[in-house]
Residue frames relative to the residue before (quaternion, step in Angstrom):
aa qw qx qy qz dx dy dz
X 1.0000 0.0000 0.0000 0.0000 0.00 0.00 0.00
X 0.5166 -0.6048 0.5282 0.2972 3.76 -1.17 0.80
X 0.1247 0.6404 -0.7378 -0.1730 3.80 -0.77 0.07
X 0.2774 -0.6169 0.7231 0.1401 3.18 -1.54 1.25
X 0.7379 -0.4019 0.4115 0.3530 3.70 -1.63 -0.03
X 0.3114 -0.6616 0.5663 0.3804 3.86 -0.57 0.09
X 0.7145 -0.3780 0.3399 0.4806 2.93 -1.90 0.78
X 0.2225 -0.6923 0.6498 0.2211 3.23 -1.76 0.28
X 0.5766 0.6788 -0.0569 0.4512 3.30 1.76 -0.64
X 0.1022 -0.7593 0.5632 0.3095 3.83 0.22 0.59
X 0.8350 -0.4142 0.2995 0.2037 2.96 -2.18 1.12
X 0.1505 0.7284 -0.6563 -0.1265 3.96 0.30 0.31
X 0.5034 -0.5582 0.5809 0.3123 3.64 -1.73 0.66
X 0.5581 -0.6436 0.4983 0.1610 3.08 -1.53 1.30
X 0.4314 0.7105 -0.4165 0.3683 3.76 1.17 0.79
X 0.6438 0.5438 -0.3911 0.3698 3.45 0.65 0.65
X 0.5390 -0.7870 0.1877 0.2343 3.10 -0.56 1.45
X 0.2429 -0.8580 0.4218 0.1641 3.39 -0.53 0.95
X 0.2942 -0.7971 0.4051 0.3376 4.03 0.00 1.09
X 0.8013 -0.3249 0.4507 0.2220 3.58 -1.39 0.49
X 0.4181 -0.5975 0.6158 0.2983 3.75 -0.25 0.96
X 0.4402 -0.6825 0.5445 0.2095 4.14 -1.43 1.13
X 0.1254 -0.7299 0.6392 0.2073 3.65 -0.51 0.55
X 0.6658 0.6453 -0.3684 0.0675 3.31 0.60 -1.14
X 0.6379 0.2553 -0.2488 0.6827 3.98 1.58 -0.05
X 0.0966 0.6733 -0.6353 0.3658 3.71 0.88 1.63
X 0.8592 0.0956 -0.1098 0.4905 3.68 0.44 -1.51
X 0.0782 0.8227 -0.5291 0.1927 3.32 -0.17 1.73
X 0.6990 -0.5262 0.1783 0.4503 3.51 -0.32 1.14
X 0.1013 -0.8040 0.5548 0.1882 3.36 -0.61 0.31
X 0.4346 -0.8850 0.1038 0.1311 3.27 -0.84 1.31
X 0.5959 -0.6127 0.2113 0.4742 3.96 0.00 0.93
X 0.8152 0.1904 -0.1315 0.5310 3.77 0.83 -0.84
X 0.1151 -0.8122 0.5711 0.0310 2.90 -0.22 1.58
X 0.5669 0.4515 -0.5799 0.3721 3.70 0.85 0.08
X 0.5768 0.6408 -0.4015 0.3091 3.78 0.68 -0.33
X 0.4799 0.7149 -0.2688 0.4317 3.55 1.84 -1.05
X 0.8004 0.5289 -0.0576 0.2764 2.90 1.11 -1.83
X 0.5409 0.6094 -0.2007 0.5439 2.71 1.86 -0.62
X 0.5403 0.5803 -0.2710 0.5458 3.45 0.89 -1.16
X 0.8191 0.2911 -0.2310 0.4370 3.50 -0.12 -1.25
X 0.4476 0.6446 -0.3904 0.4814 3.96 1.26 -0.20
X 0.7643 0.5398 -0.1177 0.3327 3.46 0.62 -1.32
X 0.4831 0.5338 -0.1425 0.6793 3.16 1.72 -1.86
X 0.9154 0.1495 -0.3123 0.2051 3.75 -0.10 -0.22
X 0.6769 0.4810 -0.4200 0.3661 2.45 1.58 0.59
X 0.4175 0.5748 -0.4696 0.5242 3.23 1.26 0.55
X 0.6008 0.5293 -0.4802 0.3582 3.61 0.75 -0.12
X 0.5689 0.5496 -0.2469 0.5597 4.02 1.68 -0.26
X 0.0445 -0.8097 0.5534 -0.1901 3.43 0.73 1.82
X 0.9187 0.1835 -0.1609 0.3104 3.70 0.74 -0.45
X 0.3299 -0.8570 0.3819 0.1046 3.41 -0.66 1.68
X 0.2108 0.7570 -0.5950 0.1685 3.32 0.57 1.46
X 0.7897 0.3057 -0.3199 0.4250 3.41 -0.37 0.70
X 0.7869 -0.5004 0.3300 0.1466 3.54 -1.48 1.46
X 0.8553 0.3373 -0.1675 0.3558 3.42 0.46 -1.14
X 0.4035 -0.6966 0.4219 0.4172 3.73 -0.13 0.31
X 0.4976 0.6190 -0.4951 0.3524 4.07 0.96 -0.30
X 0.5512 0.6778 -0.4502 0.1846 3.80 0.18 0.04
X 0.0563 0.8432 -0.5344 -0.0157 3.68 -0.65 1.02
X 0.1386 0.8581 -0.2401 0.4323 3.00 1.50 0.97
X 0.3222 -0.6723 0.6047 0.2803 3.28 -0.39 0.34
X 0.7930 -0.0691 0.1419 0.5884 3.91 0.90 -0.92
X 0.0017 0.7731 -0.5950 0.2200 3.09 -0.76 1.63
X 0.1830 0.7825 -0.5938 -0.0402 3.56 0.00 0.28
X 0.0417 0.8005 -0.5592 -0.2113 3.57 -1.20 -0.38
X 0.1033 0.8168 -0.5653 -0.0516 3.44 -1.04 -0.01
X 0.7157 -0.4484 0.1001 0.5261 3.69 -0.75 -0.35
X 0.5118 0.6632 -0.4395 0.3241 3.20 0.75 0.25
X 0.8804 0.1093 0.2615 0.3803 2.66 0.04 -2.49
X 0.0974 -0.7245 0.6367 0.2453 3.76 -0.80 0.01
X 0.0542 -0.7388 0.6717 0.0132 3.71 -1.03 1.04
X 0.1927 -0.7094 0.6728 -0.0839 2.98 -1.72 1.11
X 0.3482 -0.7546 0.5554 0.0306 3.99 -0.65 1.04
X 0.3959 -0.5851 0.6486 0.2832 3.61 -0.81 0.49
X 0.3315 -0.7482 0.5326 0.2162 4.02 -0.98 1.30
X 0.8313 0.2044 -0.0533 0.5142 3.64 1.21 -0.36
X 0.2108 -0.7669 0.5204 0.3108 3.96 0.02 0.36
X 0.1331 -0.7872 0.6014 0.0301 3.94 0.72 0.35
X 0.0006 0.7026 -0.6941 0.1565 3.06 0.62 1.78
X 0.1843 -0.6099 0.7695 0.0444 3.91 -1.60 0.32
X 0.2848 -0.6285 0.6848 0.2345 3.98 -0.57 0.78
X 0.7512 0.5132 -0.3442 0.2319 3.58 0.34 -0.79
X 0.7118 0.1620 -0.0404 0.6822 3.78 2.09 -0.97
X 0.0563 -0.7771 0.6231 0.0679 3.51 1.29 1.19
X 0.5687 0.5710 -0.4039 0.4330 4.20 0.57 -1.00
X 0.4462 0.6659 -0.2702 0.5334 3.90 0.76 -0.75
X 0.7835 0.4605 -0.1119 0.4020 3.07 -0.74 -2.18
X 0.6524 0.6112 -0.2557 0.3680 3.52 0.88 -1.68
X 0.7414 0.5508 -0.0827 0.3744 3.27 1.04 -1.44
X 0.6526 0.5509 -0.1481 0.4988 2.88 1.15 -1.70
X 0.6281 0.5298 -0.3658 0.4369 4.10 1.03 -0.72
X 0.7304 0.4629 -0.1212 0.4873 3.28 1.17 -1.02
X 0.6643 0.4305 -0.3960 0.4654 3.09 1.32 0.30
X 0.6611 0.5143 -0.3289 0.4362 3.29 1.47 -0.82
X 0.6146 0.4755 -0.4801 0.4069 3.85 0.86 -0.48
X 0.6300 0.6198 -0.3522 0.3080 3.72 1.22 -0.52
X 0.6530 0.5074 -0.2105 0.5213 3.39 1.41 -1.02
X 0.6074 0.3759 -0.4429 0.5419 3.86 1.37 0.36
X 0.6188 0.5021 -0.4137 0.4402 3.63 0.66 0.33
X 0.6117 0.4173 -0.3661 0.5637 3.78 1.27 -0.97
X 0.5621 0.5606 -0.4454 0.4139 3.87 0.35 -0.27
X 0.7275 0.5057 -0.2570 0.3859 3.50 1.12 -0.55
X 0.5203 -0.5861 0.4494 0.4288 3.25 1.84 -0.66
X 0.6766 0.3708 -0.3112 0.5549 3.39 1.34 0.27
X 0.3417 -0.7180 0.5793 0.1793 3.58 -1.46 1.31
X 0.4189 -0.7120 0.5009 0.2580 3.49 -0.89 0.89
X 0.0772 0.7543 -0.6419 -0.1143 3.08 -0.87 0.51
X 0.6516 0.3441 -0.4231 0.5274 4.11 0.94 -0.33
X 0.0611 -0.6536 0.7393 0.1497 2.88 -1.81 -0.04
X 0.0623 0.7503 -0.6581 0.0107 3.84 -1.47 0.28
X 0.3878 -0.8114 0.4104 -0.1509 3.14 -0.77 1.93
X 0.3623 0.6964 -0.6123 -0.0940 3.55 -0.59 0.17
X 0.2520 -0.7874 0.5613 0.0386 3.54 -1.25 0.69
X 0.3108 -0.7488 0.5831 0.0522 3.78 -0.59 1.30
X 0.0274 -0.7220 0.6910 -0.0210 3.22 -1.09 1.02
X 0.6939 -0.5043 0.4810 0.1813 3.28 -1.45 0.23
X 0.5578 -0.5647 0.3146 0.5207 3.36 -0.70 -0.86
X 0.6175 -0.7381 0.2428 0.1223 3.22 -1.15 1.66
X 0.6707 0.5518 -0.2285 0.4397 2.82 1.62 -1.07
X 0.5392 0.6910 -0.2095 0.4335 3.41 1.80 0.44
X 0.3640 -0.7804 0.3449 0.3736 3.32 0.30 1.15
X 0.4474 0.6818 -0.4132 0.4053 3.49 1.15 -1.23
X 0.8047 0.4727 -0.1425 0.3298 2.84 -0.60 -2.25
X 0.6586 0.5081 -0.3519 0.4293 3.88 0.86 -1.29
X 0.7768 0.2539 -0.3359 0.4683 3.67 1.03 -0.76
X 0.2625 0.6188 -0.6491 0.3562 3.32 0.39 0.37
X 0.6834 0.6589 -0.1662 0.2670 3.41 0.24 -2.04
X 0.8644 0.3366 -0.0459 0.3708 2.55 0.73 -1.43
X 0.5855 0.6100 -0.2677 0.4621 3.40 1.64 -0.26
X 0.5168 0.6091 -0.2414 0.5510 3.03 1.82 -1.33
X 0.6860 0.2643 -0.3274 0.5936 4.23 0.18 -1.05
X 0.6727 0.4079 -0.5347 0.3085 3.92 -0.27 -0.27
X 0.6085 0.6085 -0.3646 0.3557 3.52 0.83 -1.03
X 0.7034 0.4791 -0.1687 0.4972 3.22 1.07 -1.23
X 0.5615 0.3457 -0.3951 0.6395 4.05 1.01 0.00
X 0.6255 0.4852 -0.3909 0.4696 3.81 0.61 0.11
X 0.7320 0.3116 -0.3179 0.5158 3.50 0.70 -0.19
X 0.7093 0.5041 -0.3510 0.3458 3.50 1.29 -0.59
X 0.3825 0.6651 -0.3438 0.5414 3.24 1.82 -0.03
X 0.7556 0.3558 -0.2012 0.5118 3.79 0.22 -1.29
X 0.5318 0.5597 -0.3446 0.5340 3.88 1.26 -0.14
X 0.0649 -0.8215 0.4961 0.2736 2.99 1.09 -1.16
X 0.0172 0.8997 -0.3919 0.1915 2.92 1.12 1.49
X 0.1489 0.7649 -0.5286 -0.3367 4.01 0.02 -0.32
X 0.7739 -0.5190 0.3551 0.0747 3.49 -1.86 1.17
X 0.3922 0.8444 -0.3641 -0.0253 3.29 0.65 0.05
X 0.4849 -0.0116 -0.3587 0.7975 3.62 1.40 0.89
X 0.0676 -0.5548 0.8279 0.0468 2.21 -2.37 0.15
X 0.0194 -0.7886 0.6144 -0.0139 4.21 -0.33 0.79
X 0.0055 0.7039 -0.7098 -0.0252 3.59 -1.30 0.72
X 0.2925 -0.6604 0.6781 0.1363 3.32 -1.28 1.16
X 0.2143 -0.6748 0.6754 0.2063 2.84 -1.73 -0.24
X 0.7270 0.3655 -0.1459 0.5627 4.29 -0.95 -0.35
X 0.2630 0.7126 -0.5539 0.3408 3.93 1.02 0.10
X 0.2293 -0.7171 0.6392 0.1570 3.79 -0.84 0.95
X 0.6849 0.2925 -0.4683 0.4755 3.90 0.63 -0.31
X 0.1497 0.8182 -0.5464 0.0979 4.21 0.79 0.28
X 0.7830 -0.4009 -0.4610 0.1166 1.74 -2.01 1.58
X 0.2043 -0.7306 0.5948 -0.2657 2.36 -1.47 1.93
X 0.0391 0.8377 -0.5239 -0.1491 3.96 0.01 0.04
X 0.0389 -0.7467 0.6536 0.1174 3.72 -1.24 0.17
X 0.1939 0.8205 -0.5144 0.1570 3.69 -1.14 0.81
X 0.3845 -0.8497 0.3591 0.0343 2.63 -1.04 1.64
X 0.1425 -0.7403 0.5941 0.2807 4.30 0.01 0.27
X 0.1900 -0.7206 0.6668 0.0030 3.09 -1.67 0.39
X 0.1020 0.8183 -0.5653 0.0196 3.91 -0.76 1.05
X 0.2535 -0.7417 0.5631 0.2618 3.80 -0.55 -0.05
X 0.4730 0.6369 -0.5123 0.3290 3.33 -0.93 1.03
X 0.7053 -0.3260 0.5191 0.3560 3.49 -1.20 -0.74
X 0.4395 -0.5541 0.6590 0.2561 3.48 -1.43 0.57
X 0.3768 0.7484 -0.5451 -0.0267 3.58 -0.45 0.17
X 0.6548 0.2428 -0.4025 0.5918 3.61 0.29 1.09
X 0.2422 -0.7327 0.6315 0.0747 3.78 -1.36 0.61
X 0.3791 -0.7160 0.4242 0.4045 3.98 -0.96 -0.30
X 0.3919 0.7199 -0.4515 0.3526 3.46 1.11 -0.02
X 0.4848 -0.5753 0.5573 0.3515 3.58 -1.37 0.75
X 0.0232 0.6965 -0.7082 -0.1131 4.03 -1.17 -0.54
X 0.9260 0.3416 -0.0304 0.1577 3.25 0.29 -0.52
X 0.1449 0.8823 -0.3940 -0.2129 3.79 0.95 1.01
X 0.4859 0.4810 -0.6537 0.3242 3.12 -1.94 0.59
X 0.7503 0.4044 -0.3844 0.3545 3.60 0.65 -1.00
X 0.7526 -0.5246 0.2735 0.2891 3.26 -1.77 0.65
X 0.0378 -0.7711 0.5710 0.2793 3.03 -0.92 -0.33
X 0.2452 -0.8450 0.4753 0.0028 3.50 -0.61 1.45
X 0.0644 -0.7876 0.5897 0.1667 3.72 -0.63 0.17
X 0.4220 -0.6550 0.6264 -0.0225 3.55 -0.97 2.08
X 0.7522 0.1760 -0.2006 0.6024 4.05 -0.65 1.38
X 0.3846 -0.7447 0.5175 0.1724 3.08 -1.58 0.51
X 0.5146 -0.7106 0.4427 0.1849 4.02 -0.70 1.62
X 0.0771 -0.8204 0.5644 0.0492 3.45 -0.40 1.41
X 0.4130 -0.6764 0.4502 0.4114 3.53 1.60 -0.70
X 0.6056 0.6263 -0.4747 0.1255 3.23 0.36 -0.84
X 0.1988 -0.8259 0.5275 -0.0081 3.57 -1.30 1.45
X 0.3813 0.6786 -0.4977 0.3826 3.65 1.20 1.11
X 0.6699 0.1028 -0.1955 0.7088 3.68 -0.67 1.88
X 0.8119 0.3701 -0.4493 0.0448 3.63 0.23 0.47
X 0.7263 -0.3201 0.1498 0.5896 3.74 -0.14 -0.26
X 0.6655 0.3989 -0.4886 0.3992 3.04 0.64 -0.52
X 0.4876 0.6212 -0.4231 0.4443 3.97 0.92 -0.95
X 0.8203 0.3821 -0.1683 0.3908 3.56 0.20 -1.20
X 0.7212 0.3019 -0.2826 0.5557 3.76 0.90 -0.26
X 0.6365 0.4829 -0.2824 0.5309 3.74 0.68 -0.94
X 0.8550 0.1518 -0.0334 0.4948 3.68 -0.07 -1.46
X 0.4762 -0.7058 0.4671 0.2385 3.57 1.00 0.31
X 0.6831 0.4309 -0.2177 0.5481 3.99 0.86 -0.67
X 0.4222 -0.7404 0.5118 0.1073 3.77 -0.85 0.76
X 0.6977 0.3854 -0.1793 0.5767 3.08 1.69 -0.17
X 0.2970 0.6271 -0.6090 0.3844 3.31 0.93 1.17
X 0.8531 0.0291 -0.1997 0.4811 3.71 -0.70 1.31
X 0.7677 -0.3521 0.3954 0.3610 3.25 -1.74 -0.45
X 0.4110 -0.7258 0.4671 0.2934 3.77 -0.72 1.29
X 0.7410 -0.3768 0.4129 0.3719 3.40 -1.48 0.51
X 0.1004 -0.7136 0.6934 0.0016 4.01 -1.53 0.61
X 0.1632 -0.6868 0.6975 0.1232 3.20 -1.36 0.58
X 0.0511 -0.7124 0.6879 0.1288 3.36 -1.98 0.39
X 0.3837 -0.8300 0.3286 0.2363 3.33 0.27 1.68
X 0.5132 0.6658 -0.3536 0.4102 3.53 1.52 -1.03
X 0.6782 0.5003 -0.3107 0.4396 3.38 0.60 -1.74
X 0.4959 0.7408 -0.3152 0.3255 3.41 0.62 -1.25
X 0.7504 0.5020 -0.1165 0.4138 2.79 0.09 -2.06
X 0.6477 0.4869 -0.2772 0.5163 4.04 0.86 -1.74
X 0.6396 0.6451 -0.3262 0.2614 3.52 0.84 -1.32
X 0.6650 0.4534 -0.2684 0.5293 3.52 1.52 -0.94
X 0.5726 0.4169 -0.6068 0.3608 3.66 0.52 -0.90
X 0.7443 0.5525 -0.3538 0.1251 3.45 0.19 -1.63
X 0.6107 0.4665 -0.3005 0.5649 3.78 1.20 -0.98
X 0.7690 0.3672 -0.3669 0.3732 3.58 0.42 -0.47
X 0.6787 0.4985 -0.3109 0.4407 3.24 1.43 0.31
X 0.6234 0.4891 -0.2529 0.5551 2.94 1.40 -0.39
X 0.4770 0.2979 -0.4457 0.6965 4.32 1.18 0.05
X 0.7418 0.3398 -0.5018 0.2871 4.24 -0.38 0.12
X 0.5449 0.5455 -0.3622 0.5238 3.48 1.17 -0.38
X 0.6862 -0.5208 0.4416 0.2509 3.50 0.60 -0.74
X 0.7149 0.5619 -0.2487 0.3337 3.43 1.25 -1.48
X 0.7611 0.3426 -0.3542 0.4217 3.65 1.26 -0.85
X 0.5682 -0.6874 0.4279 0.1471 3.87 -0.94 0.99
X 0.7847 0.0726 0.1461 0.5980 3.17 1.21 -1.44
X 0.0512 0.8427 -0.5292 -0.0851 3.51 -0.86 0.08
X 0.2945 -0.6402 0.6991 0.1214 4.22 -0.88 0.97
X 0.0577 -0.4905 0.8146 0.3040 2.95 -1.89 -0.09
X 0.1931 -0.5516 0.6999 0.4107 4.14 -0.71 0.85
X 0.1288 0.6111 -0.7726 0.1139 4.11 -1.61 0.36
X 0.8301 0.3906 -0.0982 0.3855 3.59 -0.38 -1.63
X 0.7670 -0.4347 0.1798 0.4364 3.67 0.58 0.59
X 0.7136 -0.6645 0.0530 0.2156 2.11 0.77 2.74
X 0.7999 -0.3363 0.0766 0.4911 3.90 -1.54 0.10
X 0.5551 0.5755 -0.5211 0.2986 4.09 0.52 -0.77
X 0.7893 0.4153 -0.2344 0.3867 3.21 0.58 -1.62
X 0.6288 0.3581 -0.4906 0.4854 3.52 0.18 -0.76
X 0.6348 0.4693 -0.5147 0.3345 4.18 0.03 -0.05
X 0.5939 0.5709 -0.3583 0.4393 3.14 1.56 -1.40
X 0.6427 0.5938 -0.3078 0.3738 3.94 0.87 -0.98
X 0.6638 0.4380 -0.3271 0.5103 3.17 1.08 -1.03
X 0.4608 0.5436 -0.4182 0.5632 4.16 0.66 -0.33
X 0.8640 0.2833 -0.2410 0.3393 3.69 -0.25 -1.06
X 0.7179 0.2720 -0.2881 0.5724 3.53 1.62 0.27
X 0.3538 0.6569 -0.5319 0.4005 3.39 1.13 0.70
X 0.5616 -0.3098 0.4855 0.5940 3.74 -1.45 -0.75
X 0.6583 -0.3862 0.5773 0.2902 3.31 -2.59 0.86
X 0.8456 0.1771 -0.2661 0.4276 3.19 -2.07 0.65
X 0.5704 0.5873 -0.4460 0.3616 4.32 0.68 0.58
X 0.2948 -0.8382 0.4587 -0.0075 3.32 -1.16 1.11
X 0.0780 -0.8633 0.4684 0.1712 3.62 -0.24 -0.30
X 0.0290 -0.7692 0.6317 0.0920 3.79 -0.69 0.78
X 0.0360 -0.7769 0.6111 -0.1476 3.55 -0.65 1.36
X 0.2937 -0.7717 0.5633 -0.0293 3.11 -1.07 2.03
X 0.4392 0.7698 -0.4207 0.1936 3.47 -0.08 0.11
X 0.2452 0.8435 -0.4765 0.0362 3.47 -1.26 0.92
X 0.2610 -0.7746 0.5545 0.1558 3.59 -0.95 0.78
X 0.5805 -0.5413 0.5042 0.3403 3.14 -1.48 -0.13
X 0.3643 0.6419 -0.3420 0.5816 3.34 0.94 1.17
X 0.6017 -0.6409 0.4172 0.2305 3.00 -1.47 1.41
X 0.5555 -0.5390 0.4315 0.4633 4.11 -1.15 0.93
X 0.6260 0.4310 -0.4456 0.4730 3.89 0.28 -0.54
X 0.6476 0.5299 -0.3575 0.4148 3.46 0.16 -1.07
X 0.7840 0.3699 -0.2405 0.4366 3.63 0.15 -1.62
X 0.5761 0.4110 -0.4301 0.5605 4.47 0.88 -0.37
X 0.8755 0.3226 -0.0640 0.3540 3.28 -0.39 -1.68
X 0.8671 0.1774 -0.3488 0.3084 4.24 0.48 0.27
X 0.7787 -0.5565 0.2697 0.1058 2.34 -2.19 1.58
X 0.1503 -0.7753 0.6118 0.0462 3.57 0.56 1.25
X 0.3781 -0.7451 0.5202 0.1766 3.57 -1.06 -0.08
X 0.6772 0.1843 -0.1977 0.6844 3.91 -0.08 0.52
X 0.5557 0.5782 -0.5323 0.2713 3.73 -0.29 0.99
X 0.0684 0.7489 -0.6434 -0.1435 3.34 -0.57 0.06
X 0.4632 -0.6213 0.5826 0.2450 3.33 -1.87 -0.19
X 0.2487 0.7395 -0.6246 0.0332 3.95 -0.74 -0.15
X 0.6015 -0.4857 0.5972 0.2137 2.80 -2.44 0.10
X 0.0780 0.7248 -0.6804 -0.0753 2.92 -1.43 -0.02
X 0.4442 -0.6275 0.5534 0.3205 3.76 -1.72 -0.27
X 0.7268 -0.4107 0.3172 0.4499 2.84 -0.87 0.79
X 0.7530 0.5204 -0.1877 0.3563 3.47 0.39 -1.83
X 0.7719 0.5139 -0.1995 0.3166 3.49 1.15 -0.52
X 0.4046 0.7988 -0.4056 0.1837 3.03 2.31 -1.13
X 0.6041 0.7016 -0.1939 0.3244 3.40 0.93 -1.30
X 0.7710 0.3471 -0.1731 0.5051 2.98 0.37 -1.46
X 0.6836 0.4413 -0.3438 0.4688 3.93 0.58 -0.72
X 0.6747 0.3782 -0.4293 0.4662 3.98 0.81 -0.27
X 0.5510 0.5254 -0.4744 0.4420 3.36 1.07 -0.10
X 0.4161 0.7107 -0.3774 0.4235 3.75 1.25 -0.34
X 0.7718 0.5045 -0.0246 0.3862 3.08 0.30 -2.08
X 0.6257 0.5970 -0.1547 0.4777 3.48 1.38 -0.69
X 0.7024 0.3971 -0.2173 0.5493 2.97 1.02 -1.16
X 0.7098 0.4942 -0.1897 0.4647 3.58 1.01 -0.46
X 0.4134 -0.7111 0.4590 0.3358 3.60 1.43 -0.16
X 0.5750 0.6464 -0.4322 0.2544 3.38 0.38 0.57
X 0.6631 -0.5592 0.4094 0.2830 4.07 -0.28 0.21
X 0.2016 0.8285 -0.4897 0.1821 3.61 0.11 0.33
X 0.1892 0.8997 -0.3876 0.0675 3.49 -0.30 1.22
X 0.2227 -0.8769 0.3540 0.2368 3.71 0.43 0.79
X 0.1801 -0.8505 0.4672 -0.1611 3.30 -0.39 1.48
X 0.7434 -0.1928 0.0030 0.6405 3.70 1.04 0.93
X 0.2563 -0.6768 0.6696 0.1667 3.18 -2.11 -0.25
X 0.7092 -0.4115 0.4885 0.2983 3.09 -1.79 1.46
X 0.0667 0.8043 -0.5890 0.0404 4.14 -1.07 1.19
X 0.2925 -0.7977 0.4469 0.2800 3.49 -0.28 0.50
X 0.4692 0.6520 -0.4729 0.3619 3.86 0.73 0.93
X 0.6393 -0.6847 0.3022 0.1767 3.13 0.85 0.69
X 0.4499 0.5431 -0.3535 0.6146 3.45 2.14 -0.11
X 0.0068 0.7067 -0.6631 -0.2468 2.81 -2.40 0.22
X 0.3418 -0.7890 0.5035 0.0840 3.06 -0.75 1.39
X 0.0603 -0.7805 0.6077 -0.1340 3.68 -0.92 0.46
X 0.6066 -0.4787 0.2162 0.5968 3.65 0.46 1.79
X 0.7963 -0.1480 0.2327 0.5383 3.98 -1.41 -0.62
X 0.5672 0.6898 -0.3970 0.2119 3.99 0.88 -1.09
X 0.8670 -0.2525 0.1303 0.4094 2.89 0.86 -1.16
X 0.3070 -0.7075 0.6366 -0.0047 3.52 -0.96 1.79
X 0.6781 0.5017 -0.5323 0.0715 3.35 -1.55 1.00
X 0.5733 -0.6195 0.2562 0.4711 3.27 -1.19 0.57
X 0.7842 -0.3689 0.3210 0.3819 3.64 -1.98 0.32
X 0.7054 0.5939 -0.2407 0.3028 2.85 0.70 -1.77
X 0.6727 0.5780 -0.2204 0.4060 3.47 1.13 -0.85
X 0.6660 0.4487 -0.3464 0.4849 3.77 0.91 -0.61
X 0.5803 0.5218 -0.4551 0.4288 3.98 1.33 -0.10
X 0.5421 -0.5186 0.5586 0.3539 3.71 -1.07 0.99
């Protein structure tokens, strides 16, 4: 059995009113050069990867360290929502997990710290408290075990959350491309949704440009067996979490830590707005490679496991990335 930490937090009653998700700056222009977006948001995230603790050049992390022990992995964004702090809670702890299974490593620690406002504030107290339960709710269904867990209080960037995973093992899968011909597949299903994400915050300046992030712990949960089964067998090549400004970038990331002189041409479309379908920060998705020879055998994987699995371009050695009609340019260009 997991033992998580006891509340630190007294019980606040779930009676405070919670406003309605904003539509009203939902339909906000959408912009003409979306390769320029892409850039922007390429740039913004990587500057957002200030510390060089760790050996290998694959890291799109915010914090990655390894050594002989352990492999750690950081959540890149705490996609806090005031409106589903309980959500938000979950959703952090899921995203710092899904950059550790991309490596080939199952989480099994976790370590937590969570900012709160001011306590003596009913508001602020549930905030807090939704925000650390959500997050013992996913580390439970992770089956995560707790070993810190910190809670501020008087925190001026509040409510905020930060958490680290922890696995032991080997690196054995990276996000960089290497290979052309192989597929590229997308694991989980693309809702778009761009509320709290980079693009909102650098492009549209307002965090409330669209629909906030969702989790589906179940999916979640299937989402690891399958990548972590597919990098031990061998079949997956590469692996993304999409998180940090949604499916372009994490492809655009994999390109800029792959091998020199690769390209990518990626079909793909929803019934969903062009900003929405490049740039938001769906939640449970990942990217990967594959070989030709394997496409098969790994969607039979996914199938058997309930999990989405959709091939959406291939690994080119022209140095372009393409992206349906949206967007045409070379790699080399989106690196500062």
């Amino acid at each position: 059995k997991i033992q998580l930490h006891n509340s630190r937090l007294p019980i606040i009653p779930k009676t405070l009113p919670r406003k309605e998700h904003s539509r009203a700056s939902i339909h906000v222009k959408e912009p003409v050069n979306l390769k320029l977006v892409l850039k922007k948001l390429v740039e913004s995230q990587q500057s957002l990867i200030p510390i060089k603790f760790t050996p290998i050049k694959q890291r799109i992390t915010p914090f990655t360290a390894i050594n002989s022990s352990f492999v750690l992995a950081a959540n890149d964004h705490p996609y806090i929502n005031p409106q589903e702090p309980h959500v938000s809670g979950m959703i952090t702890i899921a995203n710092a997990v899904r950059h550790l299974v991309c490596l080939g490593i199952r989480p099994v620690y976790m370590a937590g710290a969570f900012h709160g406002g001011d306590l003596t504030n009913g508001m602020d107290r549930w905030l807090l408290n939704e925000l650390v339960s959500g997050a013992r709710e996913a580390a439970m269904a992770f089956q995560l075990r707790n070993v810190n867990e910190m809670i501020t209080k008087n925190n001026s960037l509040q409510p905020i959350a930060d958490v680290i995973t922890a696995g032991v093992g080997k690196v054995r899968c990276s996000p960089g491309f290497n290979t052309p011909g192989d597929f590229v597949t997308m694991i989980g299903s693309l809702r778009g949704e761009t509320g709290s994400s980079m693009y909102a915050d650098i492009i549209h300046k307002n965090k409330q440009v669209g629909h906030p992030s969702t989790i589906d712990i179940v999916m979640e949960c299937r989402l690891q067996e399958v990548i972590l089964q597919g990098i031990a067998v061998g079949l997956i090549r590469s692996a993304v979490n999409v998180s940090r400004g949604g499916l372009a970038v994490a492809i655009a990331n994999s390109l800029l830590l792959g091998s020199d002189g690769l390209g990518a041409r990626i079909h793909f479309s929803r019934k969903m707005r062009n900003d929405e379908l490049l740039f938001g920060e769906t939640q449970g998705l990942v990217v990967v490679t594959l070989c030709e020879n394997d496409l098969i055998e790994f969607e039979r994987i996914c199938m058997t496991t309930g999990v989405p699995s959709t091939t959406i371009g291939r690994i080119t050695d022209d140095g372009n990335y393409i992206f349906n009609d949206l967007i045409n340019i070379p790699v080399k260009q989106l690196s500062k």
